[in-house]
C-alpha positions in Angstrom: -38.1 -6.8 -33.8 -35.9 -9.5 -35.6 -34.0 -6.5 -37.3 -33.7 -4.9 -33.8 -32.5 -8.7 -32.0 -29.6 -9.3 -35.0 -28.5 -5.5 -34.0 -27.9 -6.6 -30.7 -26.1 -9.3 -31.1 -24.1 -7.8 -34.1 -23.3 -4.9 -31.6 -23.3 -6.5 -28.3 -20.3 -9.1 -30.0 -18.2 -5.9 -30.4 -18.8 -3.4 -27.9 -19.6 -5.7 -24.6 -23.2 -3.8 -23.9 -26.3 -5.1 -25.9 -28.6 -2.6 -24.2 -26.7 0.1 -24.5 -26.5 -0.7 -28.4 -30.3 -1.5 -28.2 -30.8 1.8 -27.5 -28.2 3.9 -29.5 -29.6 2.2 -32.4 -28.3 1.5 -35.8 -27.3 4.8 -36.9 -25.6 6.2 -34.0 -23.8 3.1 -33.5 -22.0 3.3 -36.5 -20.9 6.6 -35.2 -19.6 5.3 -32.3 -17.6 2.7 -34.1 -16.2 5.4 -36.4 -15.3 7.2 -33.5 -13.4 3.9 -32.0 -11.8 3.8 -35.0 -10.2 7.3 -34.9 -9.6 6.8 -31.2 -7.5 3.8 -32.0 -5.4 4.6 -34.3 -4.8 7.7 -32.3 -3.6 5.3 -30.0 -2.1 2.9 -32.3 1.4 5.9 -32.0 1.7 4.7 -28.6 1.1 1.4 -29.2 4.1 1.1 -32.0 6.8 3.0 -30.4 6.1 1.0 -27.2 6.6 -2.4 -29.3 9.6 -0.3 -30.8 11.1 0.6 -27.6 10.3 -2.5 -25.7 11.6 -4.5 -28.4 15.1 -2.9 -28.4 14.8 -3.2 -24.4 14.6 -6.9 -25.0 17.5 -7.1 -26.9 19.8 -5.3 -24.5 18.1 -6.9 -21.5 19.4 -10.6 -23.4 22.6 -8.9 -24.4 23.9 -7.9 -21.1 22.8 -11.8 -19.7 24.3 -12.8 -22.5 21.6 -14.9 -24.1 21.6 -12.8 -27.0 21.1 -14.8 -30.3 21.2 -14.3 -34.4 17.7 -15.3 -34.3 16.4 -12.5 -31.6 18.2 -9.8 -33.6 16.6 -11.6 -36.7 13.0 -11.2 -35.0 13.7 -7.9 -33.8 14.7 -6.4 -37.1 11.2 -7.8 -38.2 9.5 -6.0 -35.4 11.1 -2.7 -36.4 9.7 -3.2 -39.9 6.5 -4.4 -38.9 6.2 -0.5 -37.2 7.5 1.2 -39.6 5.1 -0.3 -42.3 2.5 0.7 -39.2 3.3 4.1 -38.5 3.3 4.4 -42.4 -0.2 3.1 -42.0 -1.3 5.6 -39.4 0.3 8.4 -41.4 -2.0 7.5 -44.4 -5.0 7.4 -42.0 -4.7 10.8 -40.8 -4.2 11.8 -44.4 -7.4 10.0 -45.4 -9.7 11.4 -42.1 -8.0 14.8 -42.9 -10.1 14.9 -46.1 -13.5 13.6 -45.3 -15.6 14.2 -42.0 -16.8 10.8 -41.9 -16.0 7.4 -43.3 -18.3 5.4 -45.3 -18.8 1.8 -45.5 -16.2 0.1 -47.3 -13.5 2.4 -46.7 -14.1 2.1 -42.8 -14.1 -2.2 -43.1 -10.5 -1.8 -45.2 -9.2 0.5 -42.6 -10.0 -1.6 -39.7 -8.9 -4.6 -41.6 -5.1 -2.7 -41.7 -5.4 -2.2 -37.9 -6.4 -5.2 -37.3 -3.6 -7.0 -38.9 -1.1 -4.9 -38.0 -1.8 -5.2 -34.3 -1.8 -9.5 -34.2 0.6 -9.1 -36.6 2.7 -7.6 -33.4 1.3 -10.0 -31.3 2.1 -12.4 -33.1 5.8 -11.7 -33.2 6.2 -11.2 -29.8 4.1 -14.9 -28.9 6.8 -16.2 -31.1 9.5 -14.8 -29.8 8.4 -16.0 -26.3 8.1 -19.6 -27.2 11.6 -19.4 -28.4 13.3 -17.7 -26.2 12.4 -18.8 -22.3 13.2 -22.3 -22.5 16.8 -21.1 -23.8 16.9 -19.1 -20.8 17.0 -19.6 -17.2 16.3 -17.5 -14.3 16.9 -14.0 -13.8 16.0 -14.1 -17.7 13.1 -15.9 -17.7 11.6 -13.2 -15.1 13.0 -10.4 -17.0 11.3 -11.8 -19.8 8.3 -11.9 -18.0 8.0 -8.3 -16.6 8.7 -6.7 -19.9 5.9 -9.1 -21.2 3.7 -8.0 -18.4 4.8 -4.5 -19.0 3.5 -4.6 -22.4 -0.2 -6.2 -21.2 -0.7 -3.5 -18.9 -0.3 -0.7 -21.4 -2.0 -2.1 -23.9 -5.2 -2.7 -21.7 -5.2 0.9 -22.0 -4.2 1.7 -25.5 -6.3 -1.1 -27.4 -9.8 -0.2 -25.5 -11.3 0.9 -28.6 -11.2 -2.4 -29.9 -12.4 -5.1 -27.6 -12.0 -8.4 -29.6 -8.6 -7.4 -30.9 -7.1 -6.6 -27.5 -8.6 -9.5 -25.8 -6.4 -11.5 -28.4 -3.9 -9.4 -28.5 -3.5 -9.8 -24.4 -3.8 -13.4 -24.9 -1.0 -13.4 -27.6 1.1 -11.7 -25.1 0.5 -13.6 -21.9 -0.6 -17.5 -22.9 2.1 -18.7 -24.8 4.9 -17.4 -22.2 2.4 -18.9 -19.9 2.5 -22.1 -21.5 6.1 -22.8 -22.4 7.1 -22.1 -19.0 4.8 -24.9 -17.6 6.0 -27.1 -20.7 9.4 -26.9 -20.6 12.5 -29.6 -19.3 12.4 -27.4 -15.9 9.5 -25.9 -15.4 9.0 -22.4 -13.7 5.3 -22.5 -12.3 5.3 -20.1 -10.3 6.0 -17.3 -13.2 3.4 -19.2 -15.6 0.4 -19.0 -12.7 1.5 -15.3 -12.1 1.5 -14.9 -16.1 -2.2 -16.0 -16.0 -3.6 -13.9 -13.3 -2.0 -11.1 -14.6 -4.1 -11.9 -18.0 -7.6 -12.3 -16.0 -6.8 -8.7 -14.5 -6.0 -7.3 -17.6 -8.6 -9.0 -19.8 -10.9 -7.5 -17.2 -9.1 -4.5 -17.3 -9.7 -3.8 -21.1 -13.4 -4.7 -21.3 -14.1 -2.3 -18.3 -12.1 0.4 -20.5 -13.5 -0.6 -23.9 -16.8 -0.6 -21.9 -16.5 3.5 -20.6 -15.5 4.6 -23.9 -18.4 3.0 -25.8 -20.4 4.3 -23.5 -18.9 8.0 -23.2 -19.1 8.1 -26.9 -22.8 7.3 -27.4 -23.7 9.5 -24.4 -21.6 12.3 -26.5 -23.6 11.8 -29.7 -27.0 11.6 -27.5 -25.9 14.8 -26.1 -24.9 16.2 -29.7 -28.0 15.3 -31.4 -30.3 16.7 -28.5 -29.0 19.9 -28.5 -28.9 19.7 -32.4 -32.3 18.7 -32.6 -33.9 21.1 -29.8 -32.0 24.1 -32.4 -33.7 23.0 -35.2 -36.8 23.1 -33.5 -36.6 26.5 -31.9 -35.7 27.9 -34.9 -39.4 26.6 -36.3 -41.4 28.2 -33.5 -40.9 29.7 -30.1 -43.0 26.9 -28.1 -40.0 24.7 -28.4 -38.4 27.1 -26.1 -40.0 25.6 -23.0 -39.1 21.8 -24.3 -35.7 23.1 -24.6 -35.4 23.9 -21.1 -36.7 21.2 -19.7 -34.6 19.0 -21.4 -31.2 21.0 -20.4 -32.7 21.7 -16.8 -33.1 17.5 -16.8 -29.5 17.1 -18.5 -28.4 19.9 -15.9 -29.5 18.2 -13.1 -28.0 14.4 -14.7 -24.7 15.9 -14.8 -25.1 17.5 -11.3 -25.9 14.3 -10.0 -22.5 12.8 -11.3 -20.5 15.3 -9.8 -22.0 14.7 -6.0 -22.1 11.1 -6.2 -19.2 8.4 -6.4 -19.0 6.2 -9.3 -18.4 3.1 -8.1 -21.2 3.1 -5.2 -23.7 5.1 -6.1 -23.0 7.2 -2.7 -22.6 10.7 -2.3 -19.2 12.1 -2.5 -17.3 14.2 -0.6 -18.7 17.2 -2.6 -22.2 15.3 -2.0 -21.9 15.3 1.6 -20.6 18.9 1.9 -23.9 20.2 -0.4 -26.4 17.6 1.9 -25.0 19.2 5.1 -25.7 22.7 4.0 -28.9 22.1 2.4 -29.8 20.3 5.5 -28.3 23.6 7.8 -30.3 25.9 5.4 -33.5 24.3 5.9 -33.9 25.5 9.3 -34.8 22.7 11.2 -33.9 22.4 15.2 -31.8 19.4 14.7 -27.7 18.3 15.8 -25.8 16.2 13.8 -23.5 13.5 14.4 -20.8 11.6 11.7 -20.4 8.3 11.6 -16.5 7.7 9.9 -16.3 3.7 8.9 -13.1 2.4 8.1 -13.5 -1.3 6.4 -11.3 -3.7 8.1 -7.9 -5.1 6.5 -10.1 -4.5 3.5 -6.0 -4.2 1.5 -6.2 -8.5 2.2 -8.9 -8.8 -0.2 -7.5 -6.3 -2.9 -3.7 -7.9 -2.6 -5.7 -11.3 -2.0 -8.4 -11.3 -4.6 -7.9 -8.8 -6.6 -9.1 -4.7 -7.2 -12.2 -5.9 -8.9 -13.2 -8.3 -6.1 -12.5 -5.4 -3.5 -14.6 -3.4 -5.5 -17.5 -5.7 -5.3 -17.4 -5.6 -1.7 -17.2 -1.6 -2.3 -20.6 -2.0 -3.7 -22.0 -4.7 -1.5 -20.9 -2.7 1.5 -22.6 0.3 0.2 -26.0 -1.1 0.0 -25.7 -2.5 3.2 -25.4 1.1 4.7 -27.8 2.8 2.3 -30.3 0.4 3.7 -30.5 1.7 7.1 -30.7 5.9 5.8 -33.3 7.4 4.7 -34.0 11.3 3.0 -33.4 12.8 6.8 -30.1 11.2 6.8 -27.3 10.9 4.6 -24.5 8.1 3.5 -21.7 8.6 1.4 -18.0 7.3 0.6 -15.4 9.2 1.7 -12.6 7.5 0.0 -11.3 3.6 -0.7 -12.6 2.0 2.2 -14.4 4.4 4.2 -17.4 5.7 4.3 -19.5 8.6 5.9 -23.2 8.1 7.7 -23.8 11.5 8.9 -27.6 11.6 10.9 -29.4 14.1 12.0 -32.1 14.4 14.7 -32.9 16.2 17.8 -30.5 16.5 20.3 -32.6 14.3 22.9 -32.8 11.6 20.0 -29.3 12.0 18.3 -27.0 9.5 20.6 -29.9 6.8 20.4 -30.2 7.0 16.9 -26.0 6.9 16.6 -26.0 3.8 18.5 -29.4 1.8 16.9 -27.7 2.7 13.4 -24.2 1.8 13.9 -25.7 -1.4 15.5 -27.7 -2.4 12.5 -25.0 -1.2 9.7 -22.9 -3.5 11.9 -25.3 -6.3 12.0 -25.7 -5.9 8.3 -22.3 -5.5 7.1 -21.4 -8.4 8.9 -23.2 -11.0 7.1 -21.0 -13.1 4.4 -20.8 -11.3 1.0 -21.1 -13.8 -2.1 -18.7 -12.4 -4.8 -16.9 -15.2 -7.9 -17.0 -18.3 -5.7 -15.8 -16.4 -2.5 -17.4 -15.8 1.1 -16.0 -13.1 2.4 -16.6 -11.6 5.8 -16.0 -8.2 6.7 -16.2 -5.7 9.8 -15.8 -2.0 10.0 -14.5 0.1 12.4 -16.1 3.7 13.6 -15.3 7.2 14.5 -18.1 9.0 16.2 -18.1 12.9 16.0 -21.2 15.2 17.1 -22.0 18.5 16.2 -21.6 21.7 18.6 -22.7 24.8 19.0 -19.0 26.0 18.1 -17.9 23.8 15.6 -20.9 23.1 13.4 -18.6 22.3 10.2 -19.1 19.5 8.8 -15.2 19.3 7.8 -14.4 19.8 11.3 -16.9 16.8 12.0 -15.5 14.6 9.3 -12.0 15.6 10.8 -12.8 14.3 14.5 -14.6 11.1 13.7 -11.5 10.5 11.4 -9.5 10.7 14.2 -12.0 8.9 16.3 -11.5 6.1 13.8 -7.7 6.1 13.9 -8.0 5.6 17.5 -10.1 2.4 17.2 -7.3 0.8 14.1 -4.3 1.6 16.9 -6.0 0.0 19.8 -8.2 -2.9 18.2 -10.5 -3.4 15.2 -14.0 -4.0 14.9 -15.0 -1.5 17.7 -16.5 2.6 18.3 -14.9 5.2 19.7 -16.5 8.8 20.3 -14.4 11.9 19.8 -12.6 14.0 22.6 -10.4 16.8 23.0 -7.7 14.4 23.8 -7.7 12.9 20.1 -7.1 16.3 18.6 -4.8 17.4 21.5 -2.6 13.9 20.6 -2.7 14.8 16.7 -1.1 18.1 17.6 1.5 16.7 19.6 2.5 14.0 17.1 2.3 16.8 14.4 4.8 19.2 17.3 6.7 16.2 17.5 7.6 15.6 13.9 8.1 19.3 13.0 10.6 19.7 15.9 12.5 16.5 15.3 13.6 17.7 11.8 15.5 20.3 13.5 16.8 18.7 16.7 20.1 17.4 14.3 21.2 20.6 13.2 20.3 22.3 16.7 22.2 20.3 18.8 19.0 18.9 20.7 20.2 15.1 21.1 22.1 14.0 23.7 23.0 10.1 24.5 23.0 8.3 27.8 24.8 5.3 28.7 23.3 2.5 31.0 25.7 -0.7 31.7 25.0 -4.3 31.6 26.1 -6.7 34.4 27.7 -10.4 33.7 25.9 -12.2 36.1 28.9 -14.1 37.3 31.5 -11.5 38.4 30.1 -8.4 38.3 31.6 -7.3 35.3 30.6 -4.6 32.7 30.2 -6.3 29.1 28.6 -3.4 27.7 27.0 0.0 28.2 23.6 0.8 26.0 23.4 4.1 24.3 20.4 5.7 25.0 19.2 8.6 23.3 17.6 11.5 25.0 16.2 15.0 23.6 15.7 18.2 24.9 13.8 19.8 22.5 14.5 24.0 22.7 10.5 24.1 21.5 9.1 21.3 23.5 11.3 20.6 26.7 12.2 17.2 27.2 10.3 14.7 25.3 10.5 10.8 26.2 12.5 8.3 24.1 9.1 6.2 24.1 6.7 9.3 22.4 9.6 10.4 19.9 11.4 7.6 18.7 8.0 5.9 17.0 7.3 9.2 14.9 10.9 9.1 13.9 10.6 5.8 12.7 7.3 6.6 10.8 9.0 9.4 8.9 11.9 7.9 8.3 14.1 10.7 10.3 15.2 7.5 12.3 18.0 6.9 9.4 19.8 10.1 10.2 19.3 10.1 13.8 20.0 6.8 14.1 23.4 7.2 12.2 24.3 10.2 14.4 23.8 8.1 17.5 26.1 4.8 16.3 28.3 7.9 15.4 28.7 9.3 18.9 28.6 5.8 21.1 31.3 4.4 19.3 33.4 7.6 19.3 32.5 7.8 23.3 33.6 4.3 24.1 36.4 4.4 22.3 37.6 7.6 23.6 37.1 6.9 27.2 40.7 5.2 28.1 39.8 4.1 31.6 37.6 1.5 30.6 38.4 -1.7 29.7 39.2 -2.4 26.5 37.3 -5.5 25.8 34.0 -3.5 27.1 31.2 -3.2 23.9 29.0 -0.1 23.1 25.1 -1.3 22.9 22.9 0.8 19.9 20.0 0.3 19.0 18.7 0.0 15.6 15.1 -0.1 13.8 14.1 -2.3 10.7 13.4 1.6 9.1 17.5 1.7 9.2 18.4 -1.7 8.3 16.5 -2.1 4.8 18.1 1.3 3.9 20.6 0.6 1.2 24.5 0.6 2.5 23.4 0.2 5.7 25.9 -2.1 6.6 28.6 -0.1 4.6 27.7 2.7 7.0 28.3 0.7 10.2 31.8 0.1 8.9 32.5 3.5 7.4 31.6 4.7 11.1 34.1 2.2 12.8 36.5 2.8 10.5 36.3 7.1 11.5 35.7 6.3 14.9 38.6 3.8 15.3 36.3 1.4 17.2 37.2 -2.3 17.1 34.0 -4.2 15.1 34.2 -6.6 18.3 33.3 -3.8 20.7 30.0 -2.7 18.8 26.3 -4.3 19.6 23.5 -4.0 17.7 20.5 -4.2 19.1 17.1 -5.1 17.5 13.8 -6.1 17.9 11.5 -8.9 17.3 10.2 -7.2 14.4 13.2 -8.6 12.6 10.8 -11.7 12.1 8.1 -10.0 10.1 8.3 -12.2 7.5 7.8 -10.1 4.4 11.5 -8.5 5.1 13.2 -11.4 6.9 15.3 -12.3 3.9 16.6 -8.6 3.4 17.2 -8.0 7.1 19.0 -11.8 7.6 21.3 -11.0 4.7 22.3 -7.4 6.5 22.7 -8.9 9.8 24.8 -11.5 8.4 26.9 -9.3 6.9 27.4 -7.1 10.2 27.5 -10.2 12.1 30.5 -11.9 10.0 32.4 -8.2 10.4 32.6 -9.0 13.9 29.7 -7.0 15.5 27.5 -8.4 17.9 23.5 -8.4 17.0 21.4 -9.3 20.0 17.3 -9.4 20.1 16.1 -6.1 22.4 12.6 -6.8 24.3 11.9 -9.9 23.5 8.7 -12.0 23.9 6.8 -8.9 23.2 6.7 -8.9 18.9 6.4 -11.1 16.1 8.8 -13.9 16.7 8.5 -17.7 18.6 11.5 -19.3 20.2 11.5 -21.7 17.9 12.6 -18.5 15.1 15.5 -17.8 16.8 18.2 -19.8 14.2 16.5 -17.6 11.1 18.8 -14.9 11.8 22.7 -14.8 13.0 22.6 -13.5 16.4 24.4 -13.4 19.6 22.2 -13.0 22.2 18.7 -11.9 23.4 17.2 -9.5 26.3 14.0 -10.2 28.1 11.8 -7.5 27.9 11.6 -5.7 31.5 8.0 -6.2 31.7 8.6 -10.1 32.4 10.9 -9.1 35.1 9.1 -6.2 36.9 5.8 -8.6 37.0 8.1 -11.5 38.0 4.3 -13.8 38.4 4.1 -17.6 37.4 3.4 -16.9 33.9 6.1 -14.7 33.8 8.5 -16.6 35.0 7.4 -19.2 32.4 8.2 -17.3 29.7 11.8 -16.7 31.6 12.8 -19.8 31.6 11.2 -21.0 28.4 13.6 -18.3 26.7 16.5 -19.0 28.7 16.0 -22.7 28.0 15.9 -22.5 23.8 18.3 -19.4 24.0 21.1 -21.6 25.4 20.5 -24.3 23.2 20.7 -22.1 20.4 24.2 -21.0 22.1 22.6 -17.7 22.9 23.3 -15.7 25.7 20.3 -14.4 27.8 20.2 -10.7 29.0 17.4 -9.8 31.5 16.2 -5.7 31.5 14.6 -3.8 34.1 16.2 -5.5 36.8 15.3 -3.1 39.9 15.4 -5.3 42.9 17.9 -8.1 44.9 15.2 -10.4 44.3 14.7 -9.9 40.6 18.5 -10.7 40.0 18.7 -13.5 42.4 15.9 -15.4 40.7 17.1 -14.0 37.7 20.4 -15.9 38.4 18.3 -18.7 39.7 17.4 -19.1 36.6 20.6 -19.1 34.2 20.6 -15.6 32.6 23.9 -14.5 31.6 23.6 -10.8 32.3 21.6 -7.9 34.2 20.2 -4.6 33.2 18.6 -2.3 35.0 18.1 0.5 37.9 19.3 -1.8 40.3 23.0 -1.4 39.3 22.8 2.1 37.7 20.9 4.4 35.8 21.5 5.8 32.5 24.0 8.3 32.2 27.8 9.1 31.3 30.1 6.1 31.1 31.7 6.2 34.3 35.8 6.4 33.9 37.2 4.4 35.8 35.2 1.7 35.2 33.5 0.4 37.9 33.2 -3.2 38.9 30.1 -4.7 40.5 30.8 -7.4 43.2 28.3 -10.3 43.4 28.0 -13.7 44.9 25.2 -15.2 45.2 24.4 -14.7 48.9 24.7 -11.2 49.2 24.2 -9.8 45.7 25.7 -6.5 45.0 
């Protein structure tokens, strides 16, 4: 037993797994290690032309921000012998294993010795070369510096699993002393240094996970090896062992079967797992319906972009024996895919709906409760897709398919809740899918056209501007609303082109209609999907430049998404740049998106339009919200533009109120810019 406890800890100090090396014993583990051996040298190519490579990307990298130095091109040139004394090393490794089928003893401690060094050796270097070089650097360097550092961890997590202590120190080589000097130096860079670190937790953990399959796979392989090897020998003594033999590949049969339908990570059945269950289950003959429960973990991405994949995969686990709880053999549970999971019940058709709704109120219930994982309390909640089973459409792919949808349905209108499947869900899908398959040939067919609504100054009766409004007549579809195709555009990114063709035509309309006048502005609208594209705003010029339109005469209209704050800085340099060519950028619907009066000076702008549903419900609270706008807008210096103005009412208390310009059915609806212009009369007695 003492022999047995000094193996474990010899082993379990190398290969992460003391019971797993408890049980390979002493023999098989030296095969193992053997094995690691060849594995990582194998891998030691890689790992040499990467240093190699990388190296040489350093030095152009400092050359072209001219921070190059004698001493980098010193340290390089020692890099590049260091691998080629290494790849000499490897060559005389493969000559060696080439000869003999196994290594013995001494020669395996001198040729793990060599890798050893040679890898820290590498480290090494480049620890030095950081220490040296980022506090001569500044900046867009010292990030630079830090990627291709990073860079380096993340492929070596891989590459150096065969070896656990010497990549742990080898990723600490890397990432600490970067790390270290950044926090040390005259002007510190913090913010790179803490990102260094966290980086190294994820790839420490990273590496042991790898180093931790592959000792694993390896002993299972030798298990495997000497079973089958041993249950030969046997059968060639006598017959009997025949029977021992099949047992023992029936039991290894049914080990490897029971990988392939279940999911690694969980323990749950798969999707192949759930597939086999429900035609076992159909097979056995039973009188029963079925119903599938689809659960989609809520803004479960937070805690993997929060915390970390190994922290979201906790919560993987703990979720999953949370739901495994509440099924038993009649029922089945599985994981569908990252977040979401599969409960698919089956009962009686009198029973099924109560059993849907007691089950997804305990999973619920139970899934619910806080979860304990590294020092965090997390909370988390699921949404659910309901499908049941019909006479028709017993598939269970077809099931999975609707509660999927079912699902969707619940993410788009609110979290956290159930929704049962209905024709109309599939009928939608079908439409959307229509919808996008049709828009990618409306361009080249012809199928847009563009419709022109004014907008009113308030005092006078003037037209500032007309909107373009784009309309389709699709020859597959008919006439499709602005409001159901322009959101499928902008998910698939056809709203760049379309978009493009639209500033196109308005700005060649209203510049080509001469009985206008010619201080009166073009409106278009324009989605974030178009503004992040690069050039954008070299487009916008390009256009007015063909066109002949004056940049003064063009408005761009946008909404409140503008304010999402993860693109803000992109989207305020663009719209500064359109702004300073001239062109006018004014907020469409707002006090329906992301932003708060008080955001308004984040972003150059010109003016903003109240969304028409404040002025078509015109209550107390609406009016608020009026006049709250109107209020910071003109301090701001903004001018205030109120939509959906239907009524003489509207616009007088509109007026009333100080807004600068009207929109809506009241003075027109959308269609051709009328030539001549007209001009609306208003006073503030009569109106129009």
């Amino acid at each position: 037993m003492e022999r047995q406890a000094s193996l474990v800890r010899k082993i379990g100090s190398r290969f992460v797994d003391p019971e797993i090396a408890l049980l390979a014993g002493e023999e098989l583990t030296g095969k193992v290690r053997r094995d690691l051996l060849d594995l990582a040298y194998r891998n030691n190519w890689a790992n040499i032309l990467v240093n190699l490579s990388v190296g040489g990307g350093f030095i152009l990298v400092f050359w072209a921000q001219d921070n190059l130095s004698a001493a980098l091109m010193i340290w390089y040139a020692v890099v590049t012998v260091l691998c080629v004394v290494r790849l000499w090393g490897n060559y005389l490794y493969r000559r060696a294993r080439m000869g003999i089928s196994e290594l013995q003893a001494d020669d395996f401690q001198r040729w793990h010795f060599r890798y050893v060094i040679g890898v820290l050796t590498a480290g090494f270097l480049w620890s030095v070369v950081c220490i040296v070089q980022i506090p001569i650097v500044q900046g867009e360097s010292q990030f630079l510096t830090m990627i291709i550092i990073a860079g380096l961890a993340g492929g070596a997590a891989g590459i150096l699993a065969p070896m656990l202590l010497v990549g742990r120190i080898y990723l600490i080589a890397l990432l600490v002393p970067p790390a270290v000097t950044l926090t040390l130096m005259s002007e510190p860079n913090y913010i790179l240094a803490f990102m260094g670190l966290i980086f190294l937790i994820v790839m420490l953990v990273t590496h042991q996970n790898n180093h931790a399959v592959l000792f694993r796979s390896l002993v299972l392989k030798h298990q495997h090896d000497d079973l089958v090897e041993d249950l030969r020998q046997k059968n060639r003594i006598t017959e009997n062992w025949n029977a021992t033999l099949e047992a023992s590949v029936e039991k290894r049969t049914k080990e490897l079967r029971n990988l392939v339908v279940h999911d690694t990570l969980t323990g749950l059945l798969n999707r192949d797992g759930i597939h086999e269950w429900f035609e076992n289950m159909q097979r056995s003959g039973d009188e029963l319906d079925f119903a599938v429960l689809f659960i989609d973990l809520d803004h479960f991405k937070q805690i993997n972009d929060g915390l970390s994949h190994a922290i979201g995969d906790e919560v993987l686990r703990a979720v999953s024996n949370r739901l495994r709880e509440h099924i038993d053999d009649q029922h089945a549970v599985g994981r569908w895919g990252g977040d979401e999971f599969l409960m698919v019940l089956a009962e009686t058709k009198e029973e099924l709906h109560g059993l849907v709704d007691a089950t997804i109120q305990k999973a619920q219930y139970a899934v619910n409760q806080p979860i304990n994982i590294s020092g965090h309390t997390l909370h988390v909640g699921f949404s659910t897709g309901v499908a049941f089973a019909t006479k028709d459409n017993p598939g269970i792919s077809e099931l999975i398919h609707w509660a999927d949808l079912a699902a969707a349905e619940v993410k788009r209108s609110g979290r956290g809740a159930v929704h049962n499947y209905d024709n109309l869900l599939l009928i939608e899908q079908e439409r959307r899918l229509a919808i996008n398959q049709a828009l990618r040939r409306a361009l080249s067919a012809e199928e847009f056209h563009i419709q022109y609504q004014p907008v009113i100054k308030a005092k006078g009766g003037a037209v500032l501007s007309y909107e373009a409004l784009l309309r389709w007549n699709s020859g597959e579809l008919g006439f499709v609303p602005p409001d159901e195709f322009i959101p499928i555009a902008e998910e698939s990114a056809l709203i760049v082109d379309i978009g493009e063709w639209v500033l196109r035509e308005a700005c060649k309309a209203i510049q080509n209609c001469d009985d206008i006048a010619a201080q009166t502005k073009v409106a278009v609208n324009v989605s974030i999907r178009q503004i992040i594209v690069p050039g954008f705003a070299e487009m916008v010029e390009r256009i007015l430049v063909d066109t002949g339109l004056s940049a003064r005469r063009l408005v761009l209209e946008v909404t409140e998404s503008i304010f999402e704050k993860r693109q803000t800085v992109q989207i305020s340099d663009v719209l500064a740049q359109l702004h300073d060519m001239g062109i006018e950028i004014h907020i469409d619907d707002f006090g329906t998106g992301y932003s708060s009066l008080s955001r308004l000076h984040q972003i150059k702008i010109d003016a903003v339009k109240i969304d028409k549903s404040f002025v078509l419900k015109m209550d107390e609270n609406a009016r608020v919200v009026i006049e709250g706008a109107i209020l910071i807008a003109h301090r701001f210096g903004l001018k205030v533009i109120a939509e959906g103005v239907e009524t003489e009412d509207q616009r007088k208390m509109l007026d009333a109120m100080g807004v600068d310009a009207h929109q809506g059915y009241f003075f027109a609806r959308p269609g051709k810019i009328p030539c001549p212009n007209r001009h609306w009369q208003i006073d503030e007695v009569s109106g129009v």
